[in-house]
C-alpha positions, 0 to 999 in steps of 0.5 A, a space after each residue: 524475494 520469494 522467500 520473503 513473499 512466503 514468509 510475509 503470507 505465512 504470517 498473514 500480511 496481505 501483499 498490495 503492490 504499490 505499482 500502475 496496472 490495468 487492475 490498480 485500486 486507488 490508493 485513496 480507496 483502499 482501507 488496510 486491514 491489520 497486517 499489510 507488506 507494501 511491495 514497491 518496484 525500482 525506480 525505472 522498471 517497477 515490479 517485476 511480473 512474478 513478484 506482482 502475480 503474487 500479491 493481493 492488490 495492486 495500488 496505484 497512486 491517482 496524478 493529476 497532468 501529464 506526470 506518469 509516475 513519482 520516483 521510489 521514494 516518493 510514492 513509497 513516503 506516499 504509499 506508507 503514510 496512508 497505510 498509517 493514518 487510513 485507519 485513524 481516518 476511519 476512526 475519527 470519521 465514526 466519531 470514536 473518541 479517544 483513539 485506543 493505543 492501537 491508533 496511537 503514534 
């Protein structure tokens, strides 16, 4: 996965690990900027250590009860859909009407 980690940083994306950690920003808090690669682990084990000391960010999704983690797939459908729609909310939030083609679906 190294290769692919240089290459997404020499393009500019910035690297937010979807993955729990003492440092993990709230996923709801978080704005992305233009060019983002979300990393997600495996299901059980997660990210591992040398993949996650690469990235920019990590981001966590917030639980409520006693439910410690979603699987992969959830939180990567979680983790994607507010990648997509946070810019679109910022936009509409500023009263910007009509969304440009870049915000479009």
């Amino acid at each position: 996965i190294g290769p692919v980690l240089d290459s997404l940083q020499h393009v500019g994306c910035q690297l937010a690990a979807l993955e729990q950690s003492a440092t993990s920003v709230p996923l709801p808090d978080f704005t992305p900027g233009a060019n983002i690669a979300l990393i997600i682990g495996r299901e059980v084990e997660g990210i591992e250590p040398e993949v996650l000391a690469r990235c920019d960010i990590c981001l966590e999704i917030p639980m409520f009860g006693t439910k410690e983690s979603f699987n992969v797939a959830s939180a990567a459908a979680v983790g994607l859909y507010h990648l997509r729609f946070a810019p679109l909310r910022m936009v509409s939030a500023s009263g910007q009407t009509p969304l440009s083609a870049d915000h479009q679906l």
